[in-house]
C-alpha positions as CSV (number, residue, x, y, z in Angstrom):
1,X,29.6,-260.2,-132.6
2,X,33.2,-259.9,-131.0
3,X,35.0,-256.4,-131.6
4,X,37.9,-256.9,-133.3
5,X,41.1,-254.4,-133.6
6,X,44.0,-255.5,-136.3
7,X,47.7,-254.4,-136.3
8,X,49.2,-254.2,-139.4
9,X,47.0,-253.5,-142.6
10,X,50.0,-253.7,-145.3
11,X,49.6,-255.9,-148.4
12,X,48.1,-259.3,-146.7
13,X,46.3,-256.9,-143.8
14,X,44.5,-255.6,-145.9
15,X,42.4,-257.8,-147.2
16,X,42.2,-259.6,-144.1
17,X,40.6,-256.2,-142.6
18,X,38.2,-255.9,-146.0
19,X,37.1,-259.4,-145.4
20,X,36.5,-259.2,-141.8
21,X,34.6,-255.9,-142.3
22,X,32.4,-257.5,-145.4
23,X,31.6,-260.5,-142.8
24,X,29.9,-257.8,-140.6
25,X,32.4,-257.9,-137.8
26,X,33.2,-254.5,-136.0
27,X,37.0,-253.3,-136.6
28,X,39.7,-251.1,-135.2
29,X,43.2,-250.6,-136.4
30,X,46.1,-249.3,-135.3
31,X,47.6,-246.0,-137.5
32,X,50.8,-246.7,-138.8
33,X,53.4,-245.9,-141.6
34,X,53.5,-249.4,-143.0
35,X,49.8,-249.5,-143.5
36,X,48.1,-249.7,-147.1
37,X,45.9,-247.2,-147.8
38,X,42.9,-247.5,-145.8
39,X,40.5,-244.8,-146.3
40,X,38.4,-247.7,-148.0
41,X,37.9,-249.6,-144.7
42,X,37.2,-246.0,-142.7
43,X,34.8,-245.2,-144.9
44,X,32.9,-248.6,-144.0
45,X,33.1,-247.7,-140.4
46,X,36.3,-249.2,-139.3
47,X,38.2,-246.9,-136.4
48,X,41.7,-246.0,-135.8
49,X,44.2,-245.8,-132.7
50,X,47.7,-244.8,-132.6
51,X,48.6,-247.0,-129.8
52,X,48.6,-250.6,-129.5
53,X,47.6,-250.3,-125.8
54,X,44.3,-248.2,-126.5
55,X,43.6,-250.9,-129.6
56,X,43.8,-253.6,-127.2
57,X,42.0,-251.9,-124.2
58,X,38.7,-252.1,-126.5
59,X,38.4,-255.1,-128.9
60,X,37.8,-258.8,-127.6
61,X,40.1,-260.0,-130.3
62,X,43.6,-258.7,-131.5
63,X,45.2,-260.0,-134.9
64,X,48.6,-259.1,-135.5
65,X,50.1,-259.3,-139.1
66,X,53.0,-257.6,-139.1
67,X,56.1,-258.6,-140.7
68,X,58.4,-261.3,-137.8
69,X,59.3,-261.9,-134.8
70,X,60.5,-258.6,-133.6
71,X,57.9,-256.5,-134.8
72,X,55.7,-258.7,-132.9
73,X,57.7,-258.7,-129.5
74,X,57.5,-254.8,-130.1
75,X,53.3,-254.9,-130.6
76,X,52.8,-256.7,-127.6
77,X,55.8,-255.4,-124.8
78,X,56.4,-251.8,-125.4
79,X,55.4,-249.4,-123.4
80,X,52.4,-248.6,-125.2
81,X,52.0,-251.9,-126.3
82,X,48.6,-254.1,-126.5
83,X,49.7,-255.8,-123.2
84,X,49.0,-252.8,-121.5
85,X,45.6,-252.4,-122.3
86,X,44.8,-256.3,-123.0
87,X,41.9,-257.0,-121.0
88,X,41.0,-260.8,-119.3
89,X,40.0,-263.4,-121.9
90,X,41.1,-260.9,-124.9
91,X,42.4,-263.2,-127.5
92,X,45.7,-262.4,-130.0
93,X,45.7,-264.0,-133.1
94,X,49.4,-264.0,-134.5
95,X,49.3,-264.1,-138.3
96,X,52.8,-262.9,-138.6
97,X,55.7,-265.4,-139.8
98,X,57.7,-265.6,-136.3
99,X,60.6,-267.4,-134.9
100,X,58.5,-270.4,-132.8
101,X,60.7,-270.4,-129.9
102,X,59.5,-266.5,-129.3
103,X,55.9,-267.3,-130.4
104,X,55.6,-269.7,-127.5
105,X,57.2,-267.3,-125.2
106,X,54.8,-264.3,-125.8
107,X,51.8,-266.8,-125.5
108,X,53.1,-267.8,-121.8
109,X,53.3,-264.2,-121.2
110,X,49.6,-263.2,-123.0
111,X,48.6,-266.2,-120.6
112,X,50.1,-264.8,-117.9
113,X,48.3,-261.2,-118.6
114,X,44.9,-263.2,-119.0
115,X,44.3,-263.4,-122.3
116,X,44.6,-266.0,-125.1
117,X,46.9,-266.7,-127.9
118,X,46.6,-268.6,-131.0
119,X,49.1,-268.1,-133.9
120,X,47.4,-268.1,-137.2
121,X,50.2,-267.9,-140.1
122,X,49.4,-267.7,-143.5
123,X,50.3,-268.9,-146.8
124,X,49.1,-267.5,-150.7
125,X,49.4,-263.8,-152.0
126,X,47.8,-260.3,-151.5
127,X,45.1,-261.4,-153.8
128,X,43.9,-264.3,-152.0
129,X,44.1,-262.4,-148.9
130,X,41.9,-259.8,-150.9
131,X,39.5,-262.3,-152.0
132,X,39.5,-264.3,-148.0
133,X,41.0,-267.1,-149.5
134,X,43.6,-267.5,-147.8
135,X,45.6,-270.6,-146.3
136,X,46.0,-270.8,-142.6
137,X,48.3,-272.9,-140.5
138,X,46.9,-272.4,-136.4
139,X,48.6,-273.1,-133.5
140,X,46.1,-273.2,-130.4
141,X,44.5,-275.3,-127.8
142,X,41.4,-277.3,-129.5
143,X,38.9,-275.2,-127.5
144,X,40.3,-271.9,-128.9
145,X,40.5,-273.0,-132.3
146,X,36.7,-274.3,-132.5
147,X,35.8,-270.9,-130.9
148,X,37.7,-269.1,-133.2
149,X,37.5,-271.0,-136.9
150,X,33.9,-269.3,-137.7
151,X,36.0,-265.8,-137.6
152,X,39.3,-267.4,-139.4
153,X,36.7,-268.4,-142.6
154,X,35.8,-264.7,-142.9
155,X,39.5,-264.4,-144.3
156,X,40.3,-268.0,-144.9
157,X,39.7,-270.8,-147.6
158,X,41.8,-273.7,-146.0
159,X,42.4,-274.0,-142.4
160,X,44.9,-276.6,-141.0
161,X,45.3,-277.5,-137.1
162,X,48.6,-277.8,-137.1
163,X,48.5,-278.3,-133.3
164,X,49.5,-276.1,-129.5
165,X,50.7,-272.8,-129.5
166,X,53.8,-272.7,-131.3
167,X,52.9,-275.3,-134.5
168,X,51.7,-272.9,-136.7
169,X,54.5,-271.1,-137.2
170,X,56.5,-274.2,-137.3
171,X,54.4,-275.0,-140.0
172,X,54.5,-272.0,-142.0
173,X,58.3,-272.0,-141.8
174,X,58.3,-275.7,-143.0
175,X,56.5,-274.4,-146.0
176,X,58.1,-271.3,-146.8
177,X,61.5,-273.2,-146.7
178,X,60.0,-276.1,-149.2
179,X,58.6,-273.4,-151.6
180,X,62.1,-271.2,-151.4
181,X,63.7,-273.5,-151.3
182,X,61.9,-274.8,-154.5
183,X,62.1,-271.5,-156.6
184,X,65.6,-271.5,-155.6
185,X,66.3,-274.6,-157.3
186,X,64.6,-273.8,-160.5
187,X,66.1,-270.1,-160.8
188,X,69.5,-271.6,-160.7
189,X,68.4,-274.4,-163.2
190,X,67.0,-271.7,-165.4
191,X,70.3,-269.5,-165.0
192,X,72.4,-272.7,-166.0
193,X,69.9,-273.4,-169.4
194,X,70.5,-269.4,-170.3
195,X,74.1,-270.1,-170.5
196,X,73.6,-273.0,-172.5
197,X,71.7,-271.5,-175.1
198,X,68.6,-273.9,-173.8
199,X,65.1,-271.6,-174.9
200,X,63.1,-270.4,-171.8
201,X,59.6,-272.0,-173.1
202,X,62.1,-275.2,-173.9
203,X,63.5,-275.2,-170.3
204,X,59.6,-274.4,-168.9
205,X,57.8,-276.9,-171.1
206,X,60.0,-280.1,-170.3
207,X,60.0,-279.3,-166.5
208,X,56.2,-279.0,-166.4
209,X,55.8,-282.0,-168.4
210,X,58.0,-283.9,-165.9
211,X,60.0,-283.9,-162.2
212,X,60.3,-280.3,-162.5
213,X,56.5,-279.3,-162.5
214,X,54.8,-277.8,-159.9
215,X,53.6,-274.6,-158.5
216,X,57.3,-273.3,-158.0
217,X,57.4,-273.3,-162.0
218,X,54.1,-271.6,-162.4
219,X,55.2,-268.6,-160.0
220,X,58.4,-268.7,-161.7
221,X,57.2,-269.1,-165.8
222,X,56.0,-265.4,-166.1
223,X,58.9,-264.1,-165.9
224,X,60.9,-267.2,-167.1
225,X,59.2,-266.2,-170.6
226,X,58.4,-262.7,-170.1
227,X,60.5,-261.3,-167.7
228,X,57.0,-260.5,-165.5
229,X,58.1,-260.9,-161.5
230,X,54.2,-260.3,-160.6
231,X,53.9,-264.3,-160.3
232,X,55.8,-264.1,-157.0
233,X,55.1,-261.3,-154.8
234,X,57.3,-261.5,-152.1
235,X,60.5,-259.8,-151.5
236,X,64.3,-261.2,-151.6
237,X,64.5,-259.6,-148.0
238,X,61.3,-261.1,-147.2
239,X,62.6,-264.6,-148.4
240,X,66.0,-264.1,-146.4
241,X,64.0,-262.9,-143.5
242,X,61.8,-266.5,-143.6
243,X,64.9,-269.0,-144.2
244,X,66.8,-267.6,-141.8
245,X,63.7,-268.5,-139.5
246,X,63.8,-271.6,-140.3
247,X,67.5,-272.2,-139.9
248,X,66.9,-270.8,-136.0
249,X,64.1,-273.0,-136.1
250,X,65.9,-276.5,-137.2
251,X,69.3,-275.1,-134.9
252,X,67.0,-275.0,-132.1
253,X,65.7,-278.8,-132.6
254,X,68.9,-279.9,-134.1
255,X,67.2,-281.0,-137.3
256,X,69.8,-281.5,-141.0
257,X,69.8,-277.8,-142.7
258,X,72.9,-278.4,-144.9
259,X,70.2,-277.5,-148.0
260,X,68.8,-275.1,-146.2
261,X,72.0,-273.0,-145.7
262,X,72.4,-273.2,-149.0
263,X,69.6,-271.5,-150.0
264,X,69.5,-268.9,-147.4
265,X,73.1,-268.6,-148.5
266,X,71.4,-268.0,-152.3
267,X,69.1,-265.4,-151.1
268,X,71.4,-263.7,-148.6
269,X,73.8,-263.3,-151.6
270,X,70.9,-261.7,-153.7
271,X,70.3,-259.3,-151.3
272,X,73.7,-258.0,-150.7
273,X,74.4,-257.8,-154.5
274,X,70.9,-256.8,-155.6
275,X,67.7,-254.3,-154.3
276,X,66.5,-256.1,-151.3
277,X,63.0,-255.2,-152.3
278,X,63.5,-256.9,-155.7
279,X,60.8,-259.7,-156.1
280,X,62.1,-262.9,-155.3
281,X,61.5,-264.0,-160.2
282,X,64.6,-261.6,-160.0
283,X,67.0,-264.3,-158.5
284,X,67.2,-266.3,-161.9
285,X,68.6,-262.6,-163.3
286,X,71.2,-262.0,-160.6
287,X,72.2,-266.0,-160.7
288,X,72.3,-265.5,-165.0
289,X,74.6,-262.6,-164.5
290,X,77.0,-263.8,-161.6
291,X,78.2,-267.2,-163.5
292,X,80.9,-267.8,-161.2
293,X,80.2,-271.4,-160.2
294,X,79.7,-269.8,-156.3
């Protein structure tokens, strides 16, 4: 079986390292400060480097999940980065959610070091990643991916083609933006309904049972009724981090973001006036209390 090294075991890394490990693969990681916990996965056998460049010098595949594009750029092109160690026909594997335009740019230059790149991005939570269900969206060559998938199910339920090098990301940015863009929607519904006096469970119960239903509302009902943000585990700066992605992504192609700035502006606004860190339930709060039409 193919060694396999991992940078960045945080909250999705994590189980994507367990999962790997439980499948019987051979794992390295690379120490860092934004890592879980992970004297689990050394106690199963898993090793540790403190460079990226070392990491990459001794696995056959290297899966970055870190958290954009220039954490990425940084993994790969420092000075002890995994380029300086990547060996011919080593493989990266980008799980990270990354601006496209760079994605396909560090491919040309992984191709141009010999080695392969496929970007792997992924949707669901921390406990799908913990359970290796999650959703992937892969950008690679067709040869790559069918050499590849049997490793991707270790960690993966649902596995989309989105197409080359490049369309995964796309892809997860398409979603992230339909999905914040969704929650956005609702949290501002939900602040309007407050100030009218209109009942959470009444407001929750009439969306599900029509136009308004969806997963958006089920993320967004625990704390809707309960004031419990743990249905949407994702941070505000997170979410700004993601839309403004996307806006580079549709600037880049020219594509209609008028909706889209304004709900980058939304979160952009919630970060500024709120803790970045703040899970992203929080925004019907902060919308609630700012009232001012804006």
């Amino acid at each position: 079986m193919k060694k396999i090294g991992m940078v960045g075991v945080g909250l999705m890394g994590h189980g994507i390292a367990s999962n790997i490990v439980k499948h019987g693969h051979s794992l390295a990681v690379l120490e860092h400060a934004g890592n879980q916990p992970i004297d689990d996965l050394k106690a199963k056998g898993v090793r540790t480097f403190t460079t990226a460049s070392d990491l990459a010098a001794e696995v056959d595949i290297l899966i970055l999940c870190v958290t954009g594009s220039p954490q990425v750029e940084a993994v790969l092109l420092a000075d002890d980065g995994a380029l300086k160690g990547l060996r011919p026909g080593t493989v990266v594997i980008d799980c990270s959610t990354a601006i496209p335009s760079s994605t396909e740019r560090l491919a040309r230059t992984v191709s141009e070091a010999g080695g392969r790149f496929m970007d792997a991005a992924m949707t669901r939570t921390p406990k799908e990643a913990a359970e290796g269900r999650l959703n992937l969206l892969v950008g690679a060559d067709e040869a790559l991916f069918a050499e590849l998938r049997p490793l991707l199910a270790c960690f993966a339920e649902n596995i989309t083609h989105a197409g080359a090098v490049g369309a995964g990301h796309r892809m997860k940015l398409l979603h992230n933006y339909v999905s914040l863009g969704s929650v956005a929607l609702i949290a501002e519904a939900a602040a309007c309904a407050a100030r009218a006096d209109i009942a959470p469970e009444v407001l929750v119960d009439v969306l599900a049972k029509g136009g308004g239903g969806g997963i958006a509302l089920e993320r967004l009902k625990p704390f809707l009724l309960s004031q419990d943000a743990s249905g949407l585990r994702f941070a505000m700066s997170n979410a700004l981090k993601d839309l403004g992605y996307y806006a580079t992504m549709a600037e880049d192609s020219g594509a209609a973001r008028a909706i889209a700035n304004g709900v980058r502006a939304t979160f952009e606004r919630a970060v500024q006036e709120g803790d970045p860190q703040a899970l992203v339930p929080e925004l019907v709060t902060l919308l609630q209390q700012r009232g001012d039409g804006n």
